[in-house]
Backbone and ligand atoms as CSV (ligand in chain L), in Angstrom:
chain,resi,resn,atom,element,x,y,z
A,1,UNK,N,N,-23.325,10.548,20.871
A,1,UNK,CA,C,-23.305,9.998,19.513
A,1,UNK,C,C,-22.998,8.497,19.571
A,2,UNK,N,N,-24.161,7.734,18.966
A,2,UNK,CA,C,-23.798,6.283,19.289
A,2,UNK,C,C,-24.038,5.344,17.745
A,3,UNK,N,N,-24.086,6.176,16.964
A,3,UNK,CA,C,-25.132,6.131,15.272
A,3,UNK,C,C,-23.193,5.512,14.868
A,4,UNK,N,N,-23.966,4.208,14.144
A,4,UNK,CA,C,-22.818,3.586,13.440
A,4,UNK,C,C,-22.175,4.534,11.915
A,5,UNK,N,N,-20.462,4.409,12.121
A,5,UNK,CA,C,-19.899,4.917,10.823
A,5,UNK,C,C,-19.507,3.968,9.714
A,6,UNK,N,N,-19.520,4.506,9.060
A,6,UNK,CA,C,-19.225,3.616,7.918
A,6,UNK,C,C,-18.503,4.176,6.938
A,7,UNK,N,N,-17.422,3.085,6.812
A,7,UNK,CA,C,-16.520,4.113,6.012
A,7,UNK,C,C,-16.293,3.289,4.695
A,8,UNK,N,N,-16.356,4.349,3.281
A,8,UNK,CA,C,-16.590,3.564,2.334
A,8,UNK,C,C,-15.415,4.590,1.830
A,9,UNK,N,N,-15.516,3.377,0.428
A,9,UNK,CA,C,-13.963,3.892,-0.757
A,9,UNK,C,C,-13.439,3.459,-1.562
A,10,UNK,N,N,-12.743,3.307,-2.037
A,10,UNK,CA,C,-11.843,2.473,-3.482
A,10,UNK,C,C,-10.929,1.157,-2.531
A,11,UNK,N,N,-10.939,0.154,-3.051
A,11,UNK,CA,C,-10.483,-0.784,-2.413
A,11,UNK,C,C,-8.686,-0.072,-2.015
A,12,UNK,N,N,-8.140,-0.057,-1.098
A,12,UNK,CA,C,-7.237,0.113,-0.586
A,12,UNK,C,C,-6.793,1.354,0.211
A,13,UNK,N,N,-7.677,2.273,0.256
A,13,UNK,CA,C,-7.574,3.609,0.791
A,13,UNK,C,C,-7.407,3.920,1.926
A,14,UNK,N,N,-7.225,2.319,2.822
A,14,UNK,CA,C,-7.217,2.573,4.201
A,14,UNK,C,C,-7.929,2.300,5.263
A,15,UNK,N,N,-9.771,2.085,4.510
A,15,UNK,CA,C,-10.414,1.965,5.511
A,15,UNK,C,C,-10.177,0.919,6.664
A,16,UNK,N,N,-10.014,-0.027,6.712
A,16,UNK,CA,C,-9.643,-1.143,7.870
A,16,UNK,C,C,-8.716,-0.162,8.560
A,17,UNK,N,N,-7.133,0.403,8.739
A,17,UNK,CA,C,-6.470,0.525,9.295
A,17,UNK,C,C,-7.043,1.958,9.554
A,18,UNK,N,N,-7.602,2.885,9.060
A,18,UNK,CA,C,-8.372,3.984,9.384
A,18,UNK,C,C,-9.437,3.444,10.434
A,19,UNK,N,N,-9.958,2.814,10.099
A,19,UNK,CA,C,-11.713,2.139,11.127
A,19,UNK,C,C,-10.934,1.807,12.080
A,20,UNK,N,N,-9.962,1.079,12.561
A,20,UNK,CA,C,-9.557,0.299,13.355
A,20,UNK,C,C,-8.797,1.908,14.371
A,21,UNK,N,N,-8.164,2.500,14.160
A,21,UNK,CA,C,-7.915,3.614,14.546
A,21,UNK,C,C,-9.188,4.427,15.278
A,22,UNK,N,N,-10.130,4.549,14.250
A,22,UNK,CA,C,-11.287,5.476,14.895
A,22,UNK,C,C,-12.133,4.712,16.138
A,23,UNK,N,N,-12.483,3.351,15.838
A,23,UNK,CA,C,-13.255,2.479,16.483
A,23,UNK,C,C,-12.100,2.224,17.779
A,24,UNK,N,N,-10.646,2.240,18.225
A,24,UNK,CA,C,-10.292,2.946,19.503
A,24,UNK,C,C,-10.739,3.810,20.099
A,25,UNK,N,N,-10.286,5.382,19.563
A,25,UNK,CA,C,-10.190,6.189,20.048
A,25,UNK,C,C,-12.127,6.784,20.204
A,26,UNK,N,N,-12.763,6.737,19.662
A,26,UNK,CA,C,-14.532,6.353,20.009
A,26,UNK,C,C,-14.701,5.410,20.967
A,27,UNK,N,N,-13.394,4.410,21.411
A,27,UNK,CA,C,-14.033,3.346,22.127
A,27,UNK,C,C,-15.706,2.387,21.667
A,28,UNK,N,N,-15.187,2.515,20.277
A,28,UNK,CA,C,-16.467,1.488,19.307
A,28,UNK,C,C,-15.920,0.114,19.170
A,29,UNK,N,N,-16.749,-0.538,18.478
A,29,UNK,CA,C,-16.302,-1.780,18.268
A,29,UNK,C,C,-16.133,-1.736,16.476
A,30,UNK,N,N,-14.904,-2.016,15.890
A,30,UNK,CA,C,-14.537,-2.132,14.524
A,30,UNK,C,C,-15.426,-3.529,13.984
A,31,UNK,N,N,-15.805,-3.417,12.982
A,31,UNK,CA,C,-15.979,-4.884,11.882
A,31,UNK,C,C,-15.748,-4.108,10.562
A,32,UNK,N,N,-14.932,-5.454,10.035
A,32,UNK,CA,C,-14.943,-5.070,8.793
A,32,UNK,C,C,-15.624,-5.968,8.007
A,33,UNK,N,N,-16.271,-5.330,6.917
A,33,UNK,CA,C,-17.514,-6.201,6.406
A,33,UNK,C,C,-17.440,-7.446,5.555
A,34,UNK,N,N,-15.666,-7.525,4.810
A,34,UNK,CA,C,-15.545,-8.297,4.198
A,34,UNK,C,C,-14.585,-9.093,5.302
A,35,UNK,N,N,-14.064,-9.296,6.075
A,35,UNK,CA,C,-13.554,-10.018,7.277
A,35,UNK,C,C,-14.725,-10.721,7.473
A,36,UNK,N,N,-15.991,-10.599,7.891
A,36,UNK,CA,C,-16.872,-11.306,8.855
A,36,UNK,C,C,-17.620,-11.830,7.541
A,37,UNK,N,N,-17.784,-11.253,5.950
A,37,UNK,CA,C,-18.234,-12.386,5.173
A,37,UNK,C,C,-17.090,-14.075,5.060
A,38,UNK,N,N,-15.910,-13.289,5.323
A,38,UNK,CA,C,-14.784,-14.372,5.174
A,38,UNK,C,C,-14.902,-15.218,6.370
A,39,UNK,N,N,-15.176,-14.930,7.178
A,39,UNK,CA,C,-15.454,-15.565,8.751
A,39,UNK,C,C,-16.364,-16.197,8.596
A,40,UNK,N,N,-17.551,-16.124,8.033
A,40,UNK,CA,C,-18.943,-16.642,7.644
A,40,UNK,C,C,-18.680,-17.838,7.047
A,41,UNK,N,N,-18.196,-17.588,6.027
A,41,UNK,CA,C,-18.114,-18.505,5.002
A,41,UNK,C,C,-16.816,-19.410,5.355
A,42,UNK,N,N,-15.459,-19.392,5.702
A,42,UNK,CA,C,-14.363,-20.133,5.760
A,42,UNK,C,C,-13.830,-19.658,4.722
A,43,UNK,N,N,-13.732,-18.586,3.582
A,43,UNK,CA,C,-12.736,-18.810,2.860
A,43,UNK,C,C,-12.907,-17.775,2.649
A,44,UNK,N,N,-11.462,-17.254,1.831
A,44,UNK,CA,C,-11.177,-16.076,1.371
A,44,UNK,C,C,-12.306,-15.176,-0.047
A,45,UNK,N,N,-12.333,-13.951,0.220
A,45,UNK,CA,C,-12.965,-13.187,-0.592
A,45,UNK,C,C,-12.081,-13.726,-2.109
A,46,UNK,N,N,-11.223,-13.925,-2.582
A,46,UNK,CA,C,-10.827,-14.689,-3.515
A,46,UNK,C,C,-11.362,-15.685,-3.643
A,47,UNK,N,N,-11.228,-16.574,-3.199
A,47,UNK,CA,C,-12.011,-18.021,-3.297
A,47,UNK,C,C,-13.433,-18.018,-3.166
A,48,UNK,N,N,-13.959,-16.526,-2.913
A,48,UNK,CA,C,-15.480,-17.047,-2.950
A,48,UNK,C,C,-15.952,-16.025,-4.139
A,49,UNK,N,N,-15.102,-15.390,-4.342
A,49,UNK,CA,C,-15.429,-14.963,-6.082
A,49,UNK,C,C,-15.765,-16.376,-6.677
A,50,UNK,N,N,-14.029,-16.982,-6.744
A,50,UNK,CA,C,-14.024,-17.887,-7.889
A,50,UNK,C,C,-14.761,-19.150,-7.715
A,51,UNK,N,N,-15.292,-19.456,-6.080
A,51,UNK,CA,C,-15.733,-20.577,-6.338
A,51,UNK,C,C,-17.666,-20.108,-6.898
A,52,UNK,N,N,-18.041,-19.485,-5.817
A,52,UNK,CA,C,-19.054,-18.656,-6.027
A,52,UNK,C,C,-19.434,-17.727,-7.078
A,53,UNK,N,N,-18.456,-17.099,-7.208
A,53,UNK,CA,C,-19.276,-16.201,-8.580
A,53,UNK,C,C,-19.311,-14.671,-7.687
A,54,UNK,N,N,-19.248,-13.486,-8.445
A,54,UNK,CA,C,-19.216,-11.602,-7.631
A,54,UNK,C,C,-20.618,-12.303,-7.327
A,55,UNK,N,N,-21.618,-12.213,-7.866
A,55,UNK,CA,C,-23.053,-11.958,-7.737
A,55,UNK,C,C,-23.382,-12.695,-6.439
A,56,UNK,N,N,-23.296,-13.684,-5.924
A,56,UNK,CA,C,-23.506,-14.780,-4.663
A,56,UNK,C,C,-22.595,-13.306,-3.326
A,57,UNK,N,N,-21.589,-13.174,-3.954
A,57,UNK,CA,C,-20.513,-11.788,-2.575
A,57,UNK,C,C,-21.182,-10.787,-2.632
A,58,UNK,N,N,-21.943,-10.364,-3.276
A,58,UNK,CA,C,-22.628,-9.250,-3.624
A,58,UNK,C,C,-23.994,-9.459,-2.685
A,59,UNK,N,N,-24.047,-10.681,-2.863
A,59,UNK,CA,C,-25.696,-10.674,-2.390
A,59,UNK,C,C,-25.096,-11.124,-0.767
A,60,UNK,N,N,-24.324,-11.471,-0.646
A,60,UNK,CA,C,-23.860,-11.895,0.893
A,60,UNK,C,C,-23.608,-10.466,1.792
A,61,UNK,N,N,-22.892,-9.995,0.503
A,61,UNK,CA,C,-22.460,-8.044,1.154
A,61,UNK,C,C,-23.389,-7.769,1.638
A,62,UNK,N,N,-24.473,-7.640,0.588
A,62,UNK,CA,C,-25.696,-7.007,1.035
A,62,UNK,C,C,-26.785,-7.132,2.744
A,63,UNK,N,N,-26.452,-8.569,2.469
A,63,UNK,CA,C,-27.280,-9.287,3.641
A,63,UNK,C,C,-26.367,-8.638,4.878
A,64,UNK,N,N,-24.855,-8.602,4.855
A,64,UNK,CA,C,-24.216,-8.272,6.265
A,64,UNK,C,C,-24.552,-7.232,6.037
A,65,UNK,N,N,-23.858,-6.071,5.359
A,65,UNK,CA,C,-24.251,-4.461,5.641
A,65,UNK,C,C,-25.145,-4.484,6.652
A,66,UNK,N,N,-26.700,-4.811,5.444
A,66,UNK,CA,C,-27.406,-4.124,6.467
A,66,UNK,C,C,-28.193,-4.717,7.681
A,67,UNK,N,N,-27.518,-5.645,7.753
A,67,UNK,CA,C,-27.678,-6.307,9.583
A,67,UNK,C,C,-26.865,-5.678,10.285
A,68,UNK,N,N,-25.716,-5.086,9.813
A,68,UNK,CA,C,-24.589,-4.682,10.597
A,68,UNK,C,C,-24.669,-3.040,10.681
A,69,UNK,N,N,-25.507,-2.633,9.958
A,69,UNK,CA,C,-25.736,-0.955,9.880
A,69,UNK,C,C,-26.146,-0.481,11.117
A,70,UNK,N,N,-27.169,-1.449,11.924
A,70,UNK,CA,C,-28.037,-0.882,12.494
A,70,UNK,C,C,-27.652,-1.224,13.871
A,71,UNK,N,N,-26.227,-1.415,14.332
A,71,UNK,CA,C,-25.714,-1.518,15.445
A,71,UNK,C,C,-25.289,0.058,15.588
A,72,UNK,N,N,-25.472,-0.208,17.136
A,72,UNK,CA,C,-24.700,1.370,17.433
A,72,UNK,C,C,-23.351,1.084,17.881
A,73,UNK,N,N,-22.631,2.216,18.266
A,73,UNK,CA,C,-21.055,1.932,18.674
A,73,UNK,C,C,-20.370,1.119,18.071
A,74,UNK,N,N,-20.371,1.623,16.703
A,74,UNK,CA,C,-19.626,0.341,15.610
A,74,UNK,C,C,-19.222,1.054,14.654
A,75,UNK,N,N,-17.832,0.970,14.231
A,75,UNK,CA,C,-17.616,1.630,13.119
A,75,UNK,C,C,-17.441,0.288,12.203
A,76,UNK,N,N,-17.861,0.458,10.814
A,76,UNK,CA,C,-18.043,-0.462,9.691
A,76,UNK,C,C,-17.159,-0.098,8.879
A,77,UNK,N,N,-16.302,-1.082,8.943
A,77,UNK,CA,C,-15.888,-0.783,7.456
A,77,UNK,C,C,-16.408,-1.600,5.977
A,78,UNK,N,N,-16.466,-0.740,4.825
A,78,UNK,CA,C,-16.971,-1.625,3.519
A,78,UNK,C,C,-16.358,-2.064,2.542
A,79,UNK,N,N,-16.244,-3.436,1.936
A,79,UNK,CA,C,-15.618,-3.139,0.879
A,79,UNK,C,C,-16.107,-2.328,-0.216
A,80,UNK,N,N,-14.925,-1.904,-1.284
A,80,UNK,CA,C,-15.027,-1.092,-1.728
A,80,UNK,C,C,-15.890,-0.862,-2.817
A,81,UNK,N,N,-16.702,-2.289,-2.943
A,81,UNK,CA,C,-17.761,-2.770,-4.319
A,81,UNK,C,C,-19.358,-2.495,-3.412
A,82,UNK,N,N,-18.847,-1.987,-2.405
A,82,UNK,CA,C,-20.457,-2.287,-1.380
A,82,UNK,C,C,-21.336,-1.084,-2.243
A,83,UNK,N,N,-21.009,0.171,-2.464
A,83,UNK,CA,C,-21.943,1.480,-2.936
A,83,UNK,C,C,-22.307,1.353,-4.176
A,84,UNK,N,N,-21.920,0.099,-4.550
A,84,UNK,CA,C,-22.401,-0.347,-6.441
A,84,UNK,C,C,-24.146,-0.189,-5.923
A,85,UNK,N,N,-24.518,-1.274,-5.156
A,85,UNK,CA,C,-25.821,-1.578,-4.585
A,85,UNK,C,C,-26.186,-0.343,-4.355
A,86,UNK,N,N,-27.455,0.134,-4.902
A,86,UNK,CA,C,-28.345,1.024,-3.831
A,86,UNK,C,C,-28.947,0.841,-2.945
A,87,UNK,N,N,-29.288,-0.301,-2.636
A,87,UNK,CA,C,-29.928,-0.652,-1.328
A,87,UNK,C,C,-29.154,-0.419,-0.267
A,88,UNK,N,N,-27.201,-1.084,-0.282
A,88,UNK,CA,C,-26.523,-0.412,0.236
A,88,UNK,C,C,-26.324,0.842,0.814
A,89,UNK,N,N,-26.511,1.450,-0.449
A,89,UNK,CA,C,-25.946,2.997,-0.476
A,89,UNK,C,C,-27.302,3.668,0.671
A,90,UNK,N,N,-28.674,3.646,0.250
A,90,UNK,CA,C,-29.825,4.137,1.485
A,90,UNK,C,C,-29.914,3.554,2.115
A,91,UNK,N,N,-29.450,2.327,2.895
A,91,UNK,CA,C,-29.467,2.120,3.974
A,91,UNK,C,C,-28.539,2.139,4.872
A,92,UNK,N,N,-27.136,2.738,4.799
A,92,UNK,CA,C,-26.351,2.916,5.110
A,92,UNK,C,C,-26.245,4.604,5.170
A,93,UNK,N,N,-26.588,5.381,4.372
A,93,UNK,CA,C,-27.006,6.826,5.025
A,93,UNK,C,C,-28.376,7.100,5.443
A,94,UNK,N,N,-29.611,6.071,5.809
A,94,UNK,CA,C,-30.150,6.650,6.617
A,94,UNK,C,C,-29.862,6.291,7.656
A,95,UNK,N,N,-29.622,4.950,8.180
A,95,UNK,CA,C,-29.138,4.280,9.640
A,95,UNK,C,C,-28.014,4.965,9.845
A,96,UNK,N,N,-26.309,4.963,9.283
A,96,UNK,CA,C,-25.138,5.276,9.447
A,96,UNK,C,C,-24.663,6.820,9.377
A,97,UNK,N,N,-23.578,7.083,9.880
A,97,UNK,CA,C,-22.881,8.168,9.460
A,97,UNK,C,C,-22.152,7.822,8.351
A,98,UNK,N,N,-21.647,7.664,6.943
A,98,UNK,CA,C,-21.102,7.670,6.138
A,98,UNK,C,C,-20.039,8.394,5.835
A,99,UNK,N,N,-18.929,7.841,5.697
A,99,UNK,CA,C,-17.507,8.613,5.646
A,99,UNK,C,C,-16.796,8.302,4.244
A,100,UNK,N,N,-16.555,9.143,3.058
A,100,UNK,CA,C,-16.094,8.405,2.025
A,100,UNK,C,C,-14.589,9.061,1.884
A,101,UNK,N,N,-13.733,7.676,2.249
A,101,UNK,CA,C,-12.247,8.263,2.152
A,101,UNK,C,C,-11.344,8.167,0.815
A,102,UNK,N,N,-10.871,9.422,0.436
A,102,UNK,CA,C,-10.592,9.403,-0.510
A,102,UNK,C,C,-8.822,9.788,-0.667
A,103,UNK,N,N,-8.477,9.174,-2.090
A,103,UNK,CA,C,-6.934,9.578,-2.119
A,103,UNK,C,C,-6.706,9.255,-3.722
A,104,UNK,N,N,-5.547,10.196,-3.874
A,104,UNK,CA,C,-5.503,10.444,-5.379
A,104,UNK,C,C,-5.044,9.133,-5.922
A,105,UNK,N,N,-5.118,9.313,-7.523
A,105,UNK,CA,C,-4.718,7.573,-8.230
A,105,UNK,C,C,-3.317,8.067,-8.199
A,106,UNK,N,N,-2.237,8.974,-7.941
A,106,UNK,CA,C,-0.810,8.943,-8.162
A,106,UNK,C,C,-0.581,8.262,-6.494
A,107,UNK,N,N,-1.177,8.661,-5.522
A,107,UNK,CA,C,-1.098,8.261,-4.408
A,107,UNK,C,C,-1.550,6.417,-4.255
A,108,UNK,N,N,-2.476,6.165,-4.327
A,108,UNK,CA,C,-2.991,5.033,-4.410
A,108,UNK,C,C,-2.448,4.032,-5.363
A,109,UNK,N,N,-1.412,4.407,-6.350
A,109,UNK,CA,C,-0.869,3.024,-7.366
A,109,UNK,C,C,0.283,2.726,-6.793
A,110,UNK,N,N,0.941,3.591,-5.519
A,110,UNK,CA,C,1.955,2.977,-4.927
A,110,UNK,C,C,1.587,1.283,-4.560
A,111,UNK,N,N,0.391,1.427,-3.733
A,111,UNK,CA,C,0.022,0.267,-2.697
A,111,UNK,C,C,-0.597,-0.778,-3.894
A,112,UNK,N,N,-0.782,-0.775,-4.950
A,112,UNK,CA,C,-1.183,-1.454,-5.923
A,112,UNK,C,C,-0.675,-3.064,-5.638
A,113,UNK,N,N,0.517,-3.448,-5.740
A,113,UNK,CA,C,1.254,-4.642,-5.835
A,113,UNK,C,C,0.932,-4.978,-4.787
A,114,UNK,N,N,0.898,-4.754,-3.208
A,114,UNK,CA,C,0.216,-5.020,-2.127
A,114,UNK,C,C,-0.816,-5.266,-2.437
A,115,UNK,N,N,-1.787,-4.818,-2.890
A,115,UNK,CA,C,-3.266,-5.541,-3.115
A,115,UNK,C,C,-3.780,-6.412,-4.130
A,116,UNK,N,N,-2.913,-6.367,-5.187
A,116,UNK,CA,C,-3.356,-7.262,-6.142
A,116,UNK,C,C,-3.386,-8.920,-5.782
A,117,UNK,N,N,-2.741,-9.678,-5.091
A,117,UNK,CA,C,-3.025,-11.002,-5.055
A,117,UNK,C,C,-4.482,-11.363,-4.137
A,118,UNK,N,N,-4.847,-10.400,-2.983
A,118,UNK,CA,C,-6.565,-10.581,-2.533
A,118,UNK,C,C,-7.346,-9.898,-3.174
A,119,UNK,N,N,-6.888,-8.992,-3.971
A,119,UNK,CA,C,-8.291,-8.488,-5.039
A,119,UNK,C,C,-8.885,-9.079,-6.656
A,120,UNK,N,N,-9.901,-9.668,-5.948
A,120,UNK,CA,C,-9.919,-10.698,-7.118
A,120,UNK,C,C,-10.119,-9.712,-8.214
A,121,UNK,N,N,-11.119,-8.117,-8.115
A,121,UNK,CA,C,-11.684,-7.377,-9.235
A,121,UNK,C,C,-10.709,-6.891,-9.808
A,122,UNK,N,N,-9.193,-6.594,-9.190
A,122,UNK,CA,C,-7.847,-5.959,-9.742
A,122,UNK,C,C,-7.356,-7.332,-10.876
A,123,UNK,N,N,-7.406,-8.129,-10.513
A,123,UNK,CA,C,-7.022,-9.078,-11.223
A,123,UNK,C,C,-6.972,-9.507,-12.845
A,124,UNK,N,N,-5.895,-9.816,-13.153
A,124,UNK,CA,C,-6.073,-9.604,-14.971
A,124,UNK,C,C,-6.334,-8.486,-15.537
A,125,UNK,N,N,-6.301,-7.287,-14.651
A,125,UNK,CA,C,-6.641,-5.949,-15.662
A,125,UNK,C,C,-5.334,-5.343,-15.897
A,126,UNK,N,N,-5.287,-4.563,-17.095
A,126,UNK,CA,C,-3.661,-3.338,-17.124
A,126,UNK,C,C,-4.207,-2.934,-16.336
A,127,UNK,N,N,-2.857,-1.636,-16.025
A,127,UNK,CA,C,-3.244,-0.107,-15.468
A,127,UNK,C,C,-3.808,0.526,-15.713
A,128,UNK,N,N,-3.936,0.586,-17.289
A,128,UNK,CA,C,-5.216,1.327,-17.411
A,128,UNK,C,C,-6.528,1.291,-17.426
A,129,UNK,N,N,-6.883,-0.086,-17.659
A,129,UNK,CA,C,-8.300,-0.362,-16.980
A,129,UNK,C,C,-8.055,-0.093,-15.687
A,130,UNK,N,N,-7.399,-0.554,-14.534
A,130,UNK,CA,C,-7.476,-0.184,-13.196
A,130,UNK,C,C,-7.740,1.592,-13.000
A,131,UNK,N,N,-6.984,1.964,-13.873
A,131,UNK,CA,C,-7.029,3.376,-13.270
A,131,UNK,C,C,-8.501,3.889,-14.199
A,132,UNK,N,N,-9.321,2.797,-14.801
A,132,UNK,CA,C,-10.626,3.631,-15.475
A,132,UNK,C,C,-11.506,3.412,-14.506
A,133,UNK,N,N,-11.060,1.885,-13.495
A,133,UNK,CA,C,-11.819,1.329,-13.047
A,133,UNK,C,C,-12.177,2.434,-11.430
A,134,UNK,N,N,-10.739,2.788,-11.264
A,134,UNK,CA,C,-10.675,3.504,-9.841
A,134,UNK,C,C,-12.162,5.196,-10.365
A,135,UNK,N,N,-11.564,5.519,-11.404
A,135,UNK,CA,C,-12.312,6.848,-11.759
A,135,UNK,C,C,-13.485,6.195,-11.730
A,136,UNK,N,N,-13.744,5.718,-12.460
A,136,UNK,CA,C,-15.268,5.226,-12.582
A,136,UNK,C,C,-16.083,4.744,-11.329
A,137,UNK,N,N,-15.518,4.563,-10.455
A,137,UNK,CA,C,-15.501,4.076,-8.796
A,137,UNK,C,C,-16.507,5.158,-8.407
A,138,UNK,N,N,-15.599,6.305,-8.651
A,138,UNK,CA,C,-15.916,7.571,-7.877
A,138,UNK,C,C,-17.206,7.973,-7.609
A,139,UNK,N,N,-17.883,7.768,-8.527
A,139,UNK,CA,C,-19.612,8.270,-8.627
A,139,UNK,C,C,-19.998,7.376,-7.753
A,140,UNK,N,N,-19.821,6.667,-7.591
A,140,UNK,CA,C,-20.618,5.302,-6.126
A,140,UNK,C,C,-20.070,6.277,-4.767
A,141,UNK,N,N,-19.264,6.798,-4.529
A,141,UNK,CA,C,-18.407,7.321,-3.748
A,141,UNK,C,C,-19.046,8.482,-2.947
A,142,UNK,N,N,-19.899,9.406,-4.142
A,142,UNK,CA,C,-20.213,10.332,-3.892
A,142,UNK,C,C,-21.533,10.447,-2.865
A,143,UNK,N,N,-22.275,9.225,-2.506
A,143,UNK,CA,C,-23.105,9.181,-1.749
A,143,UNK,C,C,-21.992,9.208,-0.254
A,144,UNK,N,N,-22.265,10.250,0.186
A,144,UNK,CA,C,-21.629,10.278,2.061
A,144,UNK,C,C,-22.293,11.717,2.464
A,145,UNK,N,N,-21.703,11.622,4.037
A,145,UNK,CA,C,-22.213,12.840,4.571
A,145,UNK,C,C,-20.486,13.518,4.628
A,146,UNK,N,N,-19.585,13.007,4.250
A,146,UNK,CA,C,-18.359,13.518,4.595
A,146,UNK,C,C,-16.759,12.808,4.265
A,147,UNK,N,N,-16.624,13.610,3.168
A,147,UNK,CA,C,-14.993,12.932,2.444
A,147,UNK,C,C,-14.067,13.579,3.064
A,148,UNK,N,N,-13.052,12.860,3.176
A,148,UNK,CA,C,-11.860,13.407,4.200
A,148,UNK,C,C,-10.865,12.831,2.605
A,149,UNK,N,N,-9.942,13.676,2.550
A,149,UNK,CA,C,-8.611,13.651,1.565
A,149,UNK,C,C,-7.422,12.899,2.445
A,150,UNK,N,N,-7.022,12.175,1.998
A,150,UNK,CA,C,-6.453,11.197,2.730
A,150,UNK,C,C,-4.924,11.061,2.273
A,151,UNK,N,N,-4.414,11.578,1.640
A,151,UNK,CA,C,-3.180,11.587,0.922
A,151,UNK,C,C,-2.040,12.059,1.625
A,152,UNK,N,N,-2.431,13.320,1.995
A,152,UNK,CA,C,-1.477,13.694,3.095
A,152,UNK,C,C,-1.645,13.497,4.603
A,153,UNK,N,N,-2.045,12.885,5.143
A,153,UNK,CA,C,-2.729,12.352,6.248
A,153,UNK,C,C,-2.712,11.072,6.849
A,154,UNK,N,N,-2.146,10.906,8.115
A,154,UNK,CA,C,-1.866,9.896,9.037
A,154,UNK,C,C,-3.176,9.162,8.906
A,155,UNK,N,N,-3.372,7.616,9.303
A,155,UNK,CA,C,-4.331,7.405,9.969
A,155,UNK,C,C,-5.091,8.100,11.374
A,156,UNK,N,N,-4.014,7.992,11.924
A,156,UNK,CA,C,-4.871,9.133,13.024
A,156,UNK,C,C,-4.813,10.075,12.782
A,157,UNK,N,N,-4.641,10.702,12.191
A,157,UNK,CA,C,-5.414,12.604,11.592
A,157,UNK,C,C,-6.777,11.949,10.931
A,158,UNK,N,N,-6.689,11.203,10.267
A,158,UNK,CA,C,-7.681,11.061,9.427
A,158,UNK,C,C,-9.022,10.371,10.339
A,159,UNK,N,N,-8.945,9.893,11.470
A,159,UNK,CA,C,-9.447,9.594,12.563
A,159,UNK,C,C,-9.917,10.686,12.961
A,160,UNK,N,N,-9.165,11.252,13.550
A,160,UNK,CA,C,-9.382,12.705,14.312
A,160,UNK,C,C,-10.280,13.795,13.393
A,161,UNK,N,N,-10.014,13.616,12.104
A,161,UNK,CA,C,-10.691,14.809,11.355
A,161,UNK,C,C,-12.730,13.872,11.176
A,162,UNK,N,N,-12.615,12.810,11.240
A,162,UNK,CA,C,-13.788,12.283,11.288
A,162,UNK,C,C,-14.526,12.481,12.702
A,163,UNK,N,N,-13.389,12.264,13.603
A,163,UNK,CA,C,-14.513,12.410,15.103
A,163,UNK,C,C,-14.806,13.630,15.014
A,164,UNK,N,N,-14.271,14.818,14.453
A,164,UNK,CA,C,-15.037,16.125,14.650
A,164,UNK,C,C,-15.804,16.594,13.875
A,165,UNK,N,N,-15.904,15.525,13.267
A,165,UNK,CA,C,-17.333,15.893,12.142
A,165,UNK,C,C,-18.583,15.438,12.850
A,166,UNK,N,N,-18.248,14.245,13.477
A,166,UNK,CA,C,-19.370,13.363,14.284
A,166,UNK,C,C,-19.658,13.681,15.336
A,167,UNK,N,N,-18.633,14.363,16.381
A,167,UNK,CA,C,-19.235,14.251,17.645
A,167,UNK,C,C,-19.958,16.017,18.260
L,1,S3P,C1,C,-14.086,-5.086,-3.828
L,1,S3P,C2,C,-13.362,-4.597,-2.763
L,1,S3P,C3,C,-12.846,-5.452,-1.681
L,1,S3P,C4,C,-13.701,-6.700,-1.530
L,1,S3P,C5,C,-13.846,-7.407,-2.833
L,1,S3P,C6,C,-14.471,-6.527,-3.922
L,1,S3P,C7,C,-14.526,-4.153,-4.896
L,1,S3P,O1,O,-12.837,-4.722,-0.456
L,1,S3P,O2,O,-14.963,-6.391,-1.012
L,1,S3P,O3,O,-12.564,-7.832,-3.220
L,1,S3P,O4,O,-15.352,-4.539,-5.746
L,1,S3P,O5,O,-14.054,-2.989,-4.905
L,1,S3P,P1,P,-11.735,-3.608,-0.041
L,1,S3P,O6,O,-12.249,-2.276,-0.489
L,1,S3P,O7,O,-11.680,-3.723,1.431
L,1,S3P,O8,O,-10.469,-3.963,-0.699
């Protein structure tokens, strides 16, 4: 098995420190997709909202994905706005294995305050838009070959329960 994973989700669910876990123990090589747009560019996914505009990150997303889909021995991670795109979304399950990690909103509003100063889309909303925003997420979500519940679960379990889906 050498077919790139890709692990998609609600912004904070883990994927980087999940990918980075799996892409060891596979002995793959990790990227994360919004790291290497930030690498690209010199500046933070914040600053290239605001200087740029979503639509310019969107269209940049797009362009890495799917240059980056079609490596083997690579686990990908996405940000969490990548499955808005459909172009995204089919080209990433026909090239990729697709992994959509998931975890409840009572679980996930812990880490909230941790993410709010690099998420530009969290930004200025209540909780309750956030938490319409997380539900409403979900349907982008549902394109994978395989959701793992992530709530009660280590990064490496959650590793481990993916390599035995894959290998
Ligand atoms: C976004 C999620 C972020 C990043 C950008 C937009 C989103 O990635 O791509 O801030 O629209 O959900 P993470 O899921 O890695 O936080």
């Amino acid at each position: 098995m050498d077919q790139t994973i890709v692990l998609v989700g609600f912004m904070g669910v883990g994927k980087t420190t999940i990918g980075q876990a799996l892409a060891r123990k596979l002995d793959f090589q990790f990227i994360d997709t919004d790291q290497r747009i930030e690498a690209e560019m010199g500046m933070q996914t914040t600053d290239i909202f605001r200087v740029h505009g979503e639509a310019f990150f969107r269209q940049k997303e797009k362009e890495t994905i799917t240059q980056l889909v079609k490596k083997k021995k690579t686990v990908l991670s996405l940000g969490g706005g990548a499955f808005l795109q459909a172009a995204i979304r089919d080209t990433c399950l026909q090239d990729g294995i697709v992994i959509c990690l998931s975890l409840s909103f009572d679980g996930w509003k812990e880490r909230l305050d941790d993410l709010l100063p690099t998420r530009p889309v969290l930004q200025g909303k209540s909780l309750v838009e956030i938490e319409e925003l997380f539900y409403n997420r979900q349907a982008i979500y549902q394109s994978h070959h395989k959701k793992v519940v992530t709530d009660a679960l280590t990064p490496e379990e959650v590793a481990d329960e993916i390599i035995e889906f894959v290998l």
